[in-house]
Backbone as numpy.savetxt, mean C-alpha at the origin, in Angstrom:
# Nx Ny Nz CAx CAy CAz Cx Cy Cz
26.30 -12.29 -4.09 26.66 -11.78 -2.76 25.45 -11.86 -1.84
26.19 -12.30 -0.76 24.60 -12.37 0.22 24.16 -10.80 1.01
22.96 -11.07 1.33 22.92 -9.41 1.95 22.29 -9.61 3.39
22.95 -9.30 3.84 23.29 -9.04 5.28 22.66 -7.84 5.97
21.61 -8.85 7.13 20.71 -7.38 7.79 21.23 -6.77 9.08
21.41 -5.55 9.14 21.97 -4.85 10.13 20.88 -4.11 10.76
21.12 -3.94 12.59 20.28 -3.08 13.15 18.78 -3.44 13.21
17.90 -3.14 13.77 16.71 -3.40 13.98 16.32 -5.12 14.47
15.55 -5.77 14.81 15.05 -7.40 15.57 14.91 -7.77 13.89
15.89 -8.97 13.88 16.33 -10.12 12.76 14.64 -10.17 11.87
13.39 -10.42 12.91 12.34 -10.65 12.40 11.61 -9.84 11.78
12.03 -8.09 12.37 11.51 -7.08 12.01 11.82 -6.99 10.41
13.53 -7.10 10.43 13.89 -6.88 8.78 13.43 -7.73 8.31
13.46 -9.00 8.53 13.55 -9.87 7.23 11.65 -9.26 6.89
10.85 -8.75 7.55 9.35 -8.58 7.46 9.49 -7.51 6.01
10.56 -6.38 6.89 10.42 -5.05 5.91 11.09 -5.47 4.51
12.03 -6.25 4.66 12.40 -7.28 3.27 11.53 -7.59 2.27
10.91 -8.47 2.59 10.16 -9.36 2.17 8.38 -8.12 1.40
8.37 -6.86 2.72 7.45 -6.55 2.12 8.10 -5.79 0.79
9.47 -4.86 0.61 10.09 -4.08 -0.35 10.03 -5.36 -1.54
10.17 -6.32 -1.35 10.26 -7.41 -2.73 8.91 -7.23 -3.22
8.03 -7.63 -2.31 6.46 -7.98 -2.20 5.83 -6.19 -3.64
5.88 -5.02 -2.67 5.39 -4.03 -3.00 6.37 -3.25 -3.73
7.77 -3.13 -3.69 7.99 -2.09 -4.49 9.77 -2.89 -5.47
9.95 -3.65 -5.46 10.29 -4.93 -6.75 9.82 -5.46 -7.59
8.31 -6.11 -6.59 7.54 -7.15 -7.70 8.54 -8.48 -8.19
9.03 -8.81 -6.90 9.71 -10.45 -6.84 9.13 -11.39 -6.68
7.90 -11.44 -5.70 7.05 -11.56 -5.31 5.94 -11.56 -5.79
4.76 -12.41 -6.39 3.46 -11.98 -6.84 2.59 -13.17 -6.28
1.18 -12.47 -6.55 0.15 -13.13 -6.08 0.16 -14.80 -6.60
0.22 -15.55 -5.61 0.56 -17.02 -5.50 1.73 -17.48 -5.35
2.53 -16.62 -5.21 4.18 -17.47 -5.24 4.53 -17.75 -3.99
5.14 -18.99 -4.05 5.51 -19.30 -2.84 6.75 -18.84 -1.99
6.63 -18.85 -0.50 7.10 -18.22 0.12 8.11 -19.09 1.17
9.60 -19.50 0.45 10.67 -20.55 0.80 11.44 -19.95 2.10
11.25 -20.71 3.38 12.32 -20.09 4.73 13.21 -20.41 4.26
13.73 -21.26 3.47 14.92 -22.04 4.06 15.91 -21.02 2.36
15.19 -20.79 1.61 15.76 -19.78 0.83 16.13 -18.15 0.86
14.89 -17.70 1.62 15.07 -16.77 2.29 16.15 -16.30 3.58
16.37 -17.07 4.29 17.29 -17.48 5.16 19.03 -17.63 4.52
18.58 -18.35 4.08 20.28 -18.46 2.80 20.71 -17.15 2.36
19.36 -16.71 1.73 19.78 -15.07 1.35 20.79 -14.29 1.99
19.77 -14.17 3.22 20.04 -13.09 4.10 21.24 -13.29 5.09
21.48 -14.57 5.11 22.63 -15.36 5.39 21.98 -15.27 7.29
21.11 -15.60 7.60 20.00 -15.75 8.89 19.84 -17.29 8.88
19.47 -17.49 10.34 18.48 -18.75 10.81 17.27 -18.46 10.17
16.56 -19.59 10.16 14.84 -19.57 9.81 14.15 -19.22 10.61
14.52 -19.07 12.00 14.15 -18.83 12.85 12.76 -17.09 12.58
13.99 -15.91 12.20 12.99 -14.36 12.03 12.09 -14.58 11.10
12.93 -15.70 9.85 11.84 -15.87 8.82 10.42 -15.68 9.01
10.62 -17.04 9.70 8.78 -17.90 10.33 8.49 -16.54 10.89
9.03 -15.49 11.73 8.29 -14.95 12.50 7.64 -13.85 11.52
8.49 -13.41 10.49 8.01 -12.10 9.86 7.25 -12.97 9.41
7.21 -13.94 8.10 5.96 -14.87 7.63 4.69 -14.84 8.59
4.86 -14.97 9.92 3.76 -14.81 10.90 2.87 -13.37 10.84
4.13 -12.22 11.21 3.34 -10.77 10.71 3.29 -10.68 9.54
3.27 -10.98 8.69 2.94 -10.88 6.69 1.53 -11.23 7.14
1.10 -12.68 7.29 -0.21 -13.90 7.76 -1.14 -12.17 8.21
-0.95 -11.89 9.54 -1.37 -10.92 10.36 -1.91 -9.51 9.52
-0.85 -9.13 8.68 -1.42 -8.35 7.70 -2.08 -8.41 6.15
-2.16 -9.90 6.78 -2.94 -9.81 5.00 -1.99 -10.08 3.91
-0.92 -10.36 3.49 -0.37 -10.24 2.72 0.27 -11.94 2.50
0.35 -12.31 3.27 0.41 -14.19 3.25 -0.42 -15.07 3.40
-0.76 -16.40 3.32 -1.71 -17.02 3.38 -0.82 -18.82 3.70
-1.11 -19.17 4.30 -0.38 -20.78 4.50 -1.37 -21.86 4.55
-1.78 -22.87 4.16 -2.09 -24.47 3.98 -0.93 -25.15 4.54
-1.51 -26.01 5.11 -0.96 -27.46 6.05 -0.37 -28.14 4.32
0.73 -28.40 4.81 1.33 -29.51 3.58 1.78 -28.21 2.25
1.00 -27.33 2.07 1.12 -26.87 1.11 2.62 -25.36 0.88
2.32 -24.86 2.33 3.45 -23.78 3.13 2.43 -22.00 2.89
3.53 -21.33 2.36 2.95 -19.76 2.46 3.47 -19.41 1.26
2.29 -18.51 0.98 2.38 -18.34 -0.45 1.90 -16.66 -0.31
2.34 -15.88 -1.59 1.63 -14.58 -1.50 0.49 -14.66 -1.93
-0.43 -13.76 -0.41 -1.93 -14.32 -1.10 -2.58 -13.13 -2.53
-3.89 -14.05 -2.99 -4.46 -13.62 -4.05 -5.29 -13.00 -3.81
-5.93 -11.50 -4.06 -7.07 -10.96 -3.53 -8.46 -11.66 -4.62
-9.14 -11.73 -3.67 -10.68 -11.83 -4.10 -11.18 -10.20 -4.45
-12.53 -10.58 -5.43 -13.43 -9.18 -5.68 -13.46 -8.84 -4.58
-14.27 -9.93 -4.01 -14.92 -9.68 -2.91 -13.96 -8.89 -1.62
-13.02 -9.47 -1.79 -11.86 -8.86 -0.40 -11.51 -7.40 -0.71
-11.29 -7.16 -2.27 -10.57 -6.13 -2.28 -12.07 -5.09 -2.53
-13.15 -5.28 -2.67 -13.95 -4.20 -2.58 -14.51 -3.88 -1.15
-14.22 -5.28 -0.26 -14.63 -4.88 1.22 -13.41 -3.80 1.77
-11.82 -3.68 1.44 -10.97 -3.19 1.85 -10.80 -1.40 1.42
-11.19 -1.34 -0.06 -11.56 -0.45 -0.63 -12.45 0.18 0.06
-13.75 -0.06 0.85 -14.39 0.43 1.56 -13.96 1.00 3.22
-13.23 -0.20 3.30 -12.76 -0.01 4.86 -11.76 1.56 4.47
-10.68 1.39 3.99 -9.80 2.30 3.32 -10.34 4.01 3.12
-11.34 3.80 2.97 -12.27 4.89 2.40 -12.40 5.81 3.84
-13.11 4.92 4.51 -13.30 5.52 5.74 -12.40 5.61 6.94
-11.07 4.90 7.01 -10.43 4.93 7.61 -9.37 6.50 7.13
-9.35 6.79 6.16 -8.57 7.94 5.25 -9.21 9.07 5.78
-10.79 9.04 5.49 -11.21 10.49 6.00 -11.34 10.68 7.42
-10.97 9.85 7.76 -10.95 10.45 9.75 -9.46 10.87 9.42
-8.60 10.07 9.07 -6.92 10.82 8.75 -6.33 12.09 8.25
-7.48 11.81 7.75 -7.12 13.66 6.59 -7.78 14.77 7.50
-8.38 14.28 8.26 -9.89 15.50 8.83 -8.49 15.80 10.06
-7.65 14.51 10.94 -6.75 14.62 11.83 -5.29 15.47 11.22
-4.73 14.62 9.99 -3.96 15.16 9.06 -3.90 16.78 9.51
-4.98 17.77 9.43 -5.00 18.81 8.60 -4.61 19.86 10.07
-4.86 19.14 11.30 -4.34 19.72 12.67 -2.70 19.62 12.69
-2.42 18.64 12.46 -0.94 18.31 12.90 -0.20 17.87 11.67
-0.27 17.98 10.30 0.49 17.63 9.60 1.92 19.07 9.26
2.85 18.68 9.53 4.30 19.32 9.05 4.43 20.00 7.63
5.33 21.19 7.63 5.26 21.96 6.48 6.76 20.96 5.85
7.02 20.19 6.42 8.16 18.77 5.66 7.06 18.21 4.86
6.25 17.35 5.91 5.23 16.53 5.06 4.64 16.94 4.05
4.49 18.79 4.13 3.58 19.09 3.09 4.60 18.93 1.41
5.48 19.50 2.17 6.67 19.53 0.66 6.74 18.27 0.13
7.06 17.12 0.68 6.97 15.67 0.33 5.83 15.50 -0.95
4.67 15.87 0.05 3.36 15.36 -0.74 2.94 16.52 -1.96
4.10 17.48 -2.55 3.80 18.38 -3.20 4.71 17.78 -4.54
6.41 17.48 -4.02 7.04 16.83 -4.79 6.63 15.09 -5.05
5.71 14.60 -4.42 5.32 13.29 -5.01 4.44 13.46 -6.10
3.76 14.78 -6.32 2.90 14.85 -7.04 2.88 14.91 -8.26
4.15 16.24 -8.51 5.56 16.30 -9.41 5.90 15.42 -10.08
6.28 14.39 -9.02 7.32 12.96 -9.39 5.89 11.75 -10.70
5.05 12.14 -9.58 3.70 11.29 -10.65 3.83 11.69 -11.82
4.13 12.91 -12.18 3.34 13.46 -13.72 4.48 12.36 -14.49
5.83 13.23 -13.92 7.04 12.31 -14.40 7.10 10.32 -14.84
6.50 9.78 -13.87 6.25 8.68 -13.99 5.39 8.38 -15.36
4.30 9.05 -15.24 3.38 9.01 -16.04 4.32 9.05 -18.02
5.00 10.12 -17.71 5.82 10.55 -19.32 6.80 9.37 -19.12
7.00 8.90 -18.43 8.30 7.64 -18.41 8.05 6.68 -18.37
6.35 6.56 -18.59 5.49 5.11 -18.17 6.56 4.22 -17.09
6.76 4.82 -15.95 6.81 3.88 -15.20 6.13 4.04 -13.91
5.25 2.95 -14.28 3.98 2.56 -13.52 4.25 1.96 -11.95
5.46 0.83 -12.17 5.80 0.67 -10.61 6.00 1.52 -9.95
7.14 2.78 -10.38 7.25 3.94 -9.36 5.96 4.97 -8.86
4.94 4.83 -9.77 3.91 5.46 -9.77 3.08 5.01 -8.36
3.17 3.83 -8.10 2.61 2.68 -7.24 3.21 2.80 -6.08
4.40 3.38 -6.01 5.04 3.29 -5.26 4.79 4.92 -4.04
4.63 5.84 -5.75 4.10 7.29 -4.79 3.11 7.47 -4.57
2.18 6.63 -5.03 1.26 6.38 -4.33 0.43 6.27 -3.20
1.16 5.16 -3.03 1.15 4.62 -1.46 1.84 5.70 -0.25
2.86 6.23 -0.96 3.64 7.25 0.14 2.50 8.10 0.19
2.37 8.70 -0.38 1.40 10.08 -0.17 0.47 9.97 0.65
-0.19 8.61 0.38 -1.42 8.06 1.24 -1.03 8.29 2.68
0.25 7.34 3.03 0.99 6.73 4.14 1.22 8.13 4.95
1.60 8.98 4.18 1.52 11.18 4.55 0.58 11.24 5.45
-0.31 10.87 5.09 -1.88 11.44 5.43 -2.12 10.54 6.63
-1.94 9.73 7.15 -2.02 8.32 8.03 -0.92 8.77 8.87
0.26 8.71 8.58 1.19 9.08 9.98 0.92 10.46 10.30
0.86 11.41 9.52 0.13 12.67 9.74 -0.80 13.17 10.91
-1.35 12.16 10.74 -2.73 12.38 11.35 -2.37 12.32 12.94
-1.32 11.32 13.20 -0.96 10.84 14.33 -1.92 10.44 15.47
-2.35 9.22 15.04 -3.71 8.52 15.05 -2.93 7.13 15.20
-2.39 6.57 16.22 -1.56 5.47 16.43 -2.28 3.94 16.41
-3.86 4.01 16.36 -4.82 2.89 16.43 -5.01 2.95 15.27
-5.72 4.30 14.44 -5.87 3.86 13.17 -4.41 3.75 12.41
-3.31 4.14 12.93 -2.39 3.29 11.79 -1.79 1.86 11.77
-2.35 1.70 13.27 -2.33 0.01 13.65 -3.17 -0.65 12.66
-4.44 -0.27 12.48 -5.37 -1.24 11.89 -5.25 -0.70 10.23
-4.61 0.33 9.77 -3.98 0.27 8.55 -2.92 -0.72 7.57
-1.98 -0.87 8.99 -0.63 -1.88 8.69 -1.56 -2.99 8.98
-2.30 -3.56 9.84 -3.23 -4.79 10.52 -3.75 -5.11 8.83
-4.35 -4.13 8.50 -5.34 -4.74 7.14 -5.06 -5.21 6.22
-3.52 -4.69 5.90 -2.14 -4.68 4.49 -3.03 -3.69 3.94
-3.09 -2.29 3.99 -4.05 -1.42 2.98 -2.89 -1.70 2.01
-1.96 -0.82 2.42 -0.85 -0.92 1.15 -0.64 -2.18 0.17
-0.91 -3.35 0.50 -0.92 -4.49 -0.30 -2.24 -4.37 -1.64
-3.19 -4.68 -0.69 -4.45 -4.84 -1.13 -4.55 -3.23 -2.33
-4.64 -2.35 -1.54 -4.11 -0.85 -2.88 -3.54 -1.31 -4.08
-2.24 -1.86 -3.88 -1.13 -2.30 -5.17 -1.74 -3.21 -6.11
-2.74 -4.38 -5.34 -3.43 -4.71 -6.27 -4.06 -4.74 -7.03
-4.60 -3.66 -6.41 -6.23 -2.78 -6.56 -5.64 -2.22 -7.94
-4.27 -1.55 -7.70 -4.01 -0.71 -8.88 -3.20 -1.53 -9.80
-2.50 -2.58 -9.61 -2.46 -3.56 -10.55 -3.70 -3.79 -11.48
-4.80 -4.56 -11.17 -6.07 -5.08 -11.74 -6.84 -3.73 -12.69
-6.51 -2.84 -12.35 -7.11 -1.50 -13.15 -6.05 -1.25 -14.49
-4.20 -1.67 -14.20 -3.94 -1.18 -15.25 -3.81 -2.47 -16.08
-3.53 -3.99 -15.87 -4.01 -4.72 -16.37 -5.39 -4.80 -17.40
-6.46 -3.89 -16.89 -7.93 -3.92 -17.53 -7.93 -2.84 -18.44
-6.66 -1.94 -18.03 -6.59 -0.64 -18.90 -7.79 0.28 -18.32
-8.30 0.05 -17.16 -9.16 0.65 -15.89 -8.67 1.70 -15.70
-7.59 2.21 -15.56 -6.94 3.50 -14.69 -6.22 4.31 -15.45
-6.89 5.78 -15.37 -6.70 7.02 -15.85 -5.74 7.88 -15.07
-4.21 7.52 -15.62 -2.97 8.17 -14.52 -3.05 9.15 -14.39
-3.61 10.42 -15.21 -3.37 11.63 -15.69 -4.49 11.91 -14.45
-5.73 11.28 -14.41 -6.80 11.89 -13.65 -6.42 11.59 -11.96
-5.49 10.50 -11.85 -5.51 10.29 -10.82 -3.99 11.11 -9.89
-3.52 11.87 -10.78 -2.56 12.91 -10.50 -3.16 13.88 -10.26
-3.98 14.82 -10.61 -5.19 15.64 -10.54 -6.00 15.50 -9.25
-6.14 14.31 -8.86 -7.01 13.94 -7.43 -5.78 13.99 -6.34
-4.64 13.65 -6.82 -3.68 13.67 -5.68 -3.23 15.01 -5.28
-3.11 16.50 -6.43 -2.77 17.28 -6.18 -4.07 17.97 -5.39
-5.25 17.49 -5.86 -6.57 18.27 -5.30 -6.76 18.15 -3.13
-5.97 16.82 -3.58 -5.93 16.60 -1.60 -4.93 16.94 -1.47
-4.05 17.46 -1.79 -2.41 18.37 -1.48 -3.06 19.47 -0.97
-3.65 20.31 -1.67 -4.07 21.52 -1.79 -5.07 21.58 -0.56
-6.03 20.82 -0.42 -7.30 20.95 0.35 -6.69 21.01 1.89
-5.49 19.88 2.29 -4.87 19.97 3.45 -4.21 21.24 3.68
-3.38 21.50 2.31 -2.39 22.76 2.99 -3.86 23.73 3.09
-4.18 23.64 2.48 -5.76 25.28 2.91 -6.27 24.50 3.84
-6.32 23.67 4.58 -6.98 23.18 6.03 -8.82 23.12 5.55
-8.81 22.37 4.50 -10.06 22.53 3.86 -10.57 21.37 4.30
-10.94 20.63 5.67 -11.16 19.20 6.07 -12.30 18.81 4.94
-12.86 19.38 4.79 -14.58 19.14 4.05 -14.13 18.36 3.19
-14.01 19.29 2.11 -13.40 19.28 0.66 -12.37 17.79 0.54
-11.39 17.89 1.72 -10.57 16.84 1.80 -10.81 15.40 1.60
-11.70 15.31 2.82 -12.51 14.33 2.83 -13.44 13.84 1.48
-14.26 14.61 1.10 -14.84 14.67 -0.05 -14.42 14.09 -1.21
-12.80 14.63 -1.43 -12.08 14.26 -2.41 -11.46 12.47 -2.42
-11.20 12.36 -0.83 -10.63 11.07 -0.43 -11.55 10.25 -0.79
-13.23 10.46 -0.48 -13.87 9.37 -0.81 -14.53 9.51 -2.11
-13.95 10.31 -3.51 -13.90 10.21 -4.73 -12.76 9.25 -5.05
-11.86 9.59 -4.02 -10.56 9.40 -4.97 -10.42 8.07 -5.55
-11.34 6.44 -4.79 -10.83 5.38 -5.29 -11.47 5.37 -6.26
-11.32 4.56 -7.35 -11.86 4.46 -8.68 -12.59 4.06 -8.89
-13.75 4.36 -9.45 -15.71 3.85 -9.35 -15.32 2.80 -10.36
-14.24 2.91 -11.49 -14.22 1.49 -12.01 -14.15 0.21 -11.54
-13.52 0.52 -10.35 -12.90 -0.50 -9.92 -13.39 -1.27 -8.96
-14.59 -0.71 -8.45 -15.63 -1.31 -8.10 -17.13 -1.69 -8.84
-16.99 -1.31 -9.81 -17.83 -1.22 -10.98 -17.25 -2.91 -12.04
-16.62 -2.80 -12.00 -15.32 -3.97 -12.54 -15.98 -5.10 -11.64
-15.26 -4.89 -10.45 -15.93 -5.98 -9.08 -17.34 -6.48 -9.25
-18.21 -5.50 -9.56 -19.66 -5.86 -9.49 -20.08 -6.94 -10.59
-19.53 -6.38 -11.78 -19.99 -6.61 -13.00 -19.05 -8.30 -13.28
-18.09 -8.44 -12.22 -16.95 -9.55 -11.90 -18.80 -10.48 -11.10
-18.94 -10.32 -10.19 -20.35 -10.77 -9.47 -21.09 -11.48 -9.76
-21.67 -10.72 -11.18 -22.82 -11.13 -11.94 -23.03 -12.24 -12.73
């Protein structure tokens, strides 16, 4: 059955498509190529929104195209994903420090039951969904903040891409400690609802994984 996009600009969905395959399916992986004229069939669309979302994918980081060759999902480098990891770092603690003025007692419940939902993942080893609350919780803290430039240059960077990888390559290496990193998520739950900016911050720029730049380095040498 074909699936058919309703509501929102043809180019917008087929984008948010393409990223749900990309980040929270895994249809999609690093190097695979990226077919209009299949995509299009799908969705039962012209090629036309295709090319364009393919254009914002390019824009955020998450595609890559060669002459002759087409668009493919791109592959992170050490090097890319420890420069992003950094950017990420600092773009979070201005969010959380904003976060802690204007974030919603909705948002807070969200980011209390994602936390919940982690342990769960964790006993059900399922790691995609884990990846998935992940990223939400983060994404909490970023619209939260209501900081409309820095969430421009959030979506601009693909954090969320480059993250998934990030946390791909750790459980691949057997790098990443789920249990500890549930523990860091509830510790910035807590620090926001107590309006603890310090602490918050503090925690945000513990929170990415020293392996995983430690990994990168020792990738370097």
């Amino acid at each position: 059955m074909k699936r058919v996009l309703e509501h929102e600009t043809k180019g917008e969905k087929v984008k948010h498509y393409l990223l749900d395959c990309i980040l929270n399916k895994s249809e999609y992986k690093p190097g695979d190529k990226i077919i209009e004229t299949q995509i299009a069939k799908e969705l039962n669309i012209s090629q036309a929104p295709v090319r364009d979302a393919i254009k914002d994918l390019k824009m955020m980081g998450f595609v890559e195209s060669e002459p002759y060759k087409g668009s493919y999902i791109k592959q992170m480098s050490d090097k890319e994903l420890k420069e992003v990891y950094e950017i990420r770092v600092a773009l979070e603690r201005i969010a959380v420090k904003q976060a802690i003025q204007y974030i919603t007692e909705e948002e807070l419940n969200e980011m209390e039951s994602i936390v919940a939902e982690m342990t769960n993942c964790i006993e059900n080893e399922d790691y995609l969904q884990f990846t998935k609350l992940d990223r939400r919780f983060h994404n909490i803290i970023v619209e939260a903040s209501q900081n409309s430039m820095l969430k421009k240059v959030w979506d601009k960077l693909g954090i969320e891409y480059w993250t998934w990888q990030g946390l791909k390559f750790l459980k691949e290496n057997q790098l990443y400690n789920f249990k500890d990193q549930v523990d860091r998520h509830q510790a910035i739950y807590e620090a926001i609802k107590n309006e603890d900016s310090q602490k918050a911050e503090l925690i945000i720029e513990d929170h990415f994984p020293g392996e995983l730049i430690e990994q990168i380095k020792n990738n370097e040498e």
